[in-house]
C-alpha positions in Angstrom: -78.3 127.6 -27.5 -80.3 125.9 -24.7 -83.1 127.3 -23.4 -82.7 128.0 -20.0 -85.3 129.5 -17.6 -84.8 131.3 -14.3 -86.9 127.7 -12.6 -84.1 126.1 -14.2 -81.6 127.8 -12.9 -82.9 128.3 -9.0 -83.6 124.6 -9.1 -80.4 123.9 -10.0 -78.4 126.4 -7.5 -80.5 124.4 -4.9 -79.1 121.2 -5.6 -75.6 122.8 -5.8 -75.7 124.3 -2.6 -77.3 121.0 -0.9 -75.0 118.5 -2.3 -72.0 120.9 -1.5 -72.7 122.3 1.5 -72.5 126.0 0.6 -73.0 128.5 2.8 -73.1 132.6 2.6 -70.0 132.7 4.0 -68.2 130.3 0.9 -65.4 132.7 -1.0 -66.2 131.3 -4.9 -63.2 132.1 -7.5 -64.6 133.0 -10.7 -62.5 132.6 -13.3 -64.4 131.3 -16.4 -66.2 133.3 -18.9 -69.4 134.2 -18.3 -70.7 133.1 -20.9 -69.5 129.6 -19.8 -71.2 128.7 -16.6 -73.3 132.1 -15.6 -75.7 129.6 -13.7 -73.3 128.0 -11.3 -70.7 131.0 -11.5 -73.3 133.7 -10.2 -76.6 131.9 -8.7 -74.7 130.3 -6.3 -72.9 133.2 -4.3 -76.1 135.6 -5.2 -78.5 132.9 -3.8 -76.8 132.7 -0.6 -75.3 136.4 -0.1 -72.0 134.9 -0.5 -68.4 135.9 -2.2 -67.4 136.0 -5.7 -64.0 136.7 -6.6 -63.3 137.7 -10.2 -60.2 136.4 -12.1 -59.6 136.9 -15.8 -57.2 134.1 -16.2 -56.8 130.4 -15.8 -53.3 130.8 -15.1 -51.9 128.9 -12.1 -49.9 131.9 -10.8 -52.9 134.3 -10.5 -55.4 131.7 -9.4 -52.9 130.4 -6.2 -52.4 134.7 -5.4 -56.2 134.6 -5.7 -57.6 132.0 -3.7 -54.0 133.3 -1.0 -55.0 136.9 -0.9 -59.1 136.4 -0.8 -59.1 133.3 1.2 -61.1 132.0 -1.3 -63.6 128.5 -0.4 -64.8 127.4 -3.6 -63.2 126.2 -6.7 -64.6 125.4 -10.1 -62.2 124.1 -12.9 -61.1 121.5 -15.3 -58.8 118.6 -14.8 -55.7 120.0 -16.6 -56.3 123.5 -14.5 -55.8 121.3 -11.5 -53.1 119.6 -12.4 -51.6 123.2 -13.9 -52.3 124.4 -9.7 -50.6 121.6 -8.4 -47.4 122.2 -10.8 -47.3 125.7 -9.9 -47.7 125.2 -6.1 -44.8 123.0 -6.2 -42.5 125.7 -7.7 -44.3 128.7 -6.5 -46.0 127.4 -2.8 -49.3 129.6 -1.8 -51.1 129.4 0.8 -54.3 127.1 0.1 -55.6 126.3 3.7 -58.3 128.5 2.7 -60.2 125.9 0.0 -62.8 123.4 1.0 -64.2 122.6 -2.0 -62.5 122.1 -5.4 -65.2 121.0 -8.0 -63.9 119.2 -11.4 -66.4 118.9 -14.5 -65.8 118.5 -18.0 -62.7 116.2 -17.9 -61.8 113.2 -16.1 -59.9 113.5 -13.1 -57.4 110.4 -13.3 -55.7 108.6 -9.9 -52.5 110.4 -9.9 -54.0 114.3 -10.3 -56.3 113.1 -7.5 -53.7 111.8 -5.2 -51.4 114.7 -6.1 -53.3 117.4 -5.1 -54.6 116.4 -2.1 -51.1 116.1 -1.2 -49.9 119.2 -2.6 -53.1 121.5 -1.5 -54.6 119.5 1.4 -58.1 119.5 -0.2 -59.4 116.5 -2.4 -61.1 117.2 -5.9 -64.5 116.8 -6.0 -65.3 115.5 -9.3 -69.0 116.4 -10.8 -70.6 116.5 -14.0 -73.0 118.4 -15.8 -73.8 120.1 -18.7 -75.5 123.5 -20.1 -78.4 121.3 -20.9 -79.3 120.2 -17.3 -78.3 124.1 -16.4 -74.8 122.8 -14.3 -74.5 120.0 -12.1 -76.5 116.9 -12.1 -74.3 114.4 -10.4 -71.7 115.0 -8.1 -69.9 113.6 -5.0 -71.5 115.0 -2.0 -69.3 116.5 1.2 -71.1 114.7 3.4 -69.2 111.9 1.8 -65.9 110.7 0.9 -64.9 111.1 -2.0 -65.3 107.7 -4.3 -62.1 107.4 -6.5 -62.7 107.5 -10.4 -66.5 108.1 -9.6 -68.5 111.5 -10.6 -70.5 110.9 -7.8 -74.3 110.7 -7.6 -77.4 112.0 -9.1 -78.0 115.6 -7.5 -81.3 116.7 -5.3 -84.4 117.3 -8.0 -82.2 115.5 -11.2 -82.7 111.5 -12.1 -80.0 110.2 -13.7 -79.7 106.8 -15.4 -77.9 104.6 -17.7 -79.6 103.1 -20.9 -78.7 100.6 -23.5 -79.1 101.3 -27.0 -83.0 99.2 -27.2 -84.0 102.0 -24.8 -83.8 99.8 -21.5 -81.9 100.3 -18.4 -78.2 98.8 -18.4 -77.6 96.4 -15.1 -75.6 97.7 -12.3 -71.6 97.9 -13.8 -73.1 97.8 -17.3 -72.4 100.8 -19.8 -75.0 103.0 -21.1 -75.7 106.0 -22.7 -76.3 109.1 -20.0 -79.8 110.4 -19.8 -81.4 112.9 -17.2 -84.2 114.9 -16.5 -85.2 117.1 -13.4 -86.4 120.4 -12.7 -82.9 122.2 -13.7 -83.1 120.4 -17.4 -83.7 122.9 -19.8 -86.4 122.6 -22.3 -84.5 122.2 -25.8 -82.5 124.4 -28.1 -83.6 127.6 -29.2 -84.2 127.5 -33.0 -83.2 124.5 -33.3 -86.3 121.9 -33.2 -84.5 118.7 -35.2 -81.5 118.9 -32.3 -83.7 119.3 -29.4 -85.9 116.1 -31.0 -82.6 114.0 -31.3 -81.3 114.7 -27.9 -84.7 115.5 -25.5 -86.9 112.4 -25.9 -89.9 111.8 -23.4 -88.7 114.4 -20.7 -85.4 113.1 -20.9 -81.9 114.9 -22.0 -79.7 112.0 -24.1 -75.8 113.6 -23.1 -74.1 111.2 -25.2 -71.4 110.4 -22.3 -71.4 106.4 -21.6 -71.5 105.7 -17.8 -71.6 103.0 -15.5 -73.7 103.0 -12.3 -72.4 101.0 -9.4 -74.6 99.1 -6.8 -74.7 102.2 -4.6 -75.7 105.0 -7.7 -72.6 105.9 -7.8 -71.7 106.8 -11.9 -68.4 106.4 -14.0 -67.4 107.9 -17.1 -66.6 105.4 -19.9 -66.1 107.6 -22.5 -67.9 110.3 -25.0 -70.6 108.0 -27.0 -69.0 109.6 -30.3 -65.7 109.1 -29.4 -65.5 105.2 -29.1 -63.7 103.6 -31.5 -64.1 99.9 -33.5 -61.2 98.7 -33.5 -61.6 95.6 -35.4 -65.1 95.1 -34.5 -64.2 95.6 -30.8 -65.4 99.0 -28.6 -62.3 100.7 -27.6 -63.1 103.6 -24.9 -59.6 106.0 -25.2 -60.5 107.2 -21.7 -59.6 103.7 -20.2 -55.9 104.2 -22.5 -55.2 107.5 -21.3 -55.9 106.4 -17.4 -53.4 103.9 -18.2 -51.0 106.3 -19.7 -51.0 108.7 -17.2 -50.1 105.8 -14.4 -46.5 106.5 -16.1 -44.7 108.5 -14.3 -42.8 110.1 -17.1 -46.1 111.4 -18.7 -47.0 114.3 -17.6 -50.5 114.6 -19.8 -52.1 112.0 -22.7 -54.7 112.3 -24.7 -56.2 109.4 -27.2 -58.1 109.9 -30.4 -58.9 107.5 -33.3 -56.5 107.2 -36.1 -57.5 105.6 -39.6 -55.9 102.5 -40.6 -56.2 100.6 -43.5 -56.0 97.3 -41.7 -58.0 97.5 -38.7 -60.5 100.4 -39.8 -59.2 102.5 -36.9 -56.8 102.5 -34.2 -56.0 104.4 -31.2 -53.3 107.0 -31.1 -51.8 108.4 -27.8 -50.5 112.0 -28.1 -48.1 112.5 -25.3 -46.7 115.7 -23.0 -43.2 114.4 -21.5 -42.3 115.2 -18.2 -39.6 117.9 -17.7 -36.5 116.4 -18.3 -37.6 112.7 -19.3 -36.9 111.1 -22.9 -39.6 108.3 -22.8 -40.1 107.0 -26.2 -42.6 105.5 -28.5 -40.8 102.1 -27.7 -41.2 102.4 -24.2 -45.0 103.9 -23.8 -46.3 101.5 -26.3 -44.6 98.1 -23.9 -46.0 99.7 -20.9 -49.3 99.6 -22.3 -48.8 96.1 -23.3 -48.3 94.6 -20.2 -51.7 96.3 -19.3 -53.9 96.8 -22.0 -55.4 94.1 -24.6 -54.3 94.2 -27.7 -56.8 96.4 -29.2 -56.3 98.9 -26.8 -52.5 99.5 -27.1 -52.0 103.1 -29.1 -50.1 101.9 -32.5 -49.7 105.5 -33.3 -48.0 107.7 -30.3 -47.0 111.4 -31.1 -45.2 114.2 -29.1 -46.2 117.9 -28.1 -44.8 120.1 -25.3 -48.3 121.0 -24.6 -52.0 120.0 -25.7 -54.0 122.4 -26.7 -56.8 123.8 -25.0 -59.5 126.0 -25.2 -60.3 129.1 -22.9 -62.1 126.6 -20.2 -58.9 124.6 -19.9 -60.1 121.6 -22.3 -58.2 119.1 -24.1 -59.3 120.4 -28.0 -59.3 116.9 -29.2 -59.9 117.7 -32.7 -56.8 119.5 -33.1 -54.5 116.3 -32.4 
């Protein structure tokens, strides 16, 4: 449980509302439990007198009859919600010339969902990240700016954001490091829980555990969960950079990576893969396609199938169920 103070929060829905341009008369859709993301689901429409619109699913149908029938502005959600909006506007059009803003947090928004949607719904996705720690958002790409593709954008207003090797120093421009922040909207540890908080708030600073990459022009990349790299024969494999390349297929319709024990190599990568309606892509197939673009390390030696992946209420992959 991170302790989060009302300063934390108001400095937070400030950055929000200057990075995004929100204004009292933005339409949010709500669709999250509470519980979730009360921070950025609430302070934002009750700081500026604006709209909230209440949904109790994450179901495409609802949400595109939602954001039709309210004219609704503003759209938080995951990746694989997008992509779930997109598929159901193709089948089931609605009317979205409402939406101006359609942030993405949590997962990594890949090429092809990006391209899609702003084709299919006339808005581009926004992509952001942030955590309960740093009370919501503390990078994001601006609207004052184009979106820059495969980027999460840039440190919010009142956060610092920076990249850091593992001897504590700051990783060169392109380099990847380990995530750290700290701002007014970072909370100040976790209630109760004093040997967490000592391992992840060090010196003012909150230690996410994502590895990034800042660009010349701040701009910050997602190279994968810190805990979620694998060694595959000695050599850093981030599954993020396999599953961007799997989902450049066009007979995948979603791929997730994980690490899978072998005997020879310690561990190797395995692809778990949602076929596209109607295709009959095989192992075969996937595992020469990422051949010819991958190093060797990288290509999945293990690839399963599942009509869906699971997911939890938010709309995340649950990798530890693959």
């Amino acid at each position: 449980a991170a302790i989060t103070t009302h300063a934390n929060i108001y400095w937070n829905t400030r950055a929000s509302v200057e990075c995004l341009a929100l204004t009292p008369n933005d339409v949010h859709l709500i669709m999250f439990p509470v519980f979730v993301h009360p921070h950025e689901l609430f302070a934002r429409p009750l700081y500026l007198g604006g709209t909230t619109v209440l949904l109790d699913s994450i179901a495409p149908g609802p949400m595109g009859r939602a954001i039709e029938t309210h004219r609704v502005t503003c759209l938080m959600a995951v990746a694989s919600i997008c992509s779930s909006l997109v598929r159901s506007h193709r089948s089931h059009p609605f009317n979205s010339a409402s939406l101006r803003l359609v942030e993405a947090g949590g997962m990594h928004v890949n090429d092809r969902l990006a391209k899609e949607f702003k084709e299919g719904l006339g808005v581009p996705i926004r992509p952001v990240w942030g955590s309960t720690e740093t009370t919501g958002i503390a990078v994001a790409n601006f609207m004052d700016k184009p979106v820059r593709p495969g980027s999460m954008g840039q440190a919010c207003p009142y956060y610092e954001v920076q990249a850091i090797r593992d001897d504590g120093t700051l990783a060169a421009t392109d380099e990847a490091g380990e995530m750290r922040i700290r701002g007014a909207g970072v909370c100040a540890g976790y209630f109760g829980n004093p040997a967490e908080a000592s391992s992840r708030f060090r010196d003012g600073w909150f230690c996410a555990g994502d590895m990034v990459r800042k660009d010349a022009e701040g701009f910050f990349y997602f190279v994968g969960r810190r805990h979620g790299m694998m060694k595959v024969s000695g050599l850093k494999v981030f599954p993020l950079e396999i599953e961007n390349v799997l989902m450049t297929h066009p007979d995948i319709q979603e791929a997730a990576v994980v690490s899978h024990a072998d005997r020879t190599h310690g561990e190797v990568p395995k692809a778990v893969i949602v076929r596209r309606p109607g295709s009959a892509i095989g192992e075969t197939e996937i595992r020469k396609y990422c051949e010819s673009r991958l190093s060797k390390s990288k290509v999945p030696r293990v690839i399963s199938f599942m009509d869906e992946l699971p997911k939890g209420p938010g709309g995340k992959i649950l990798y530890l169920l693959l």
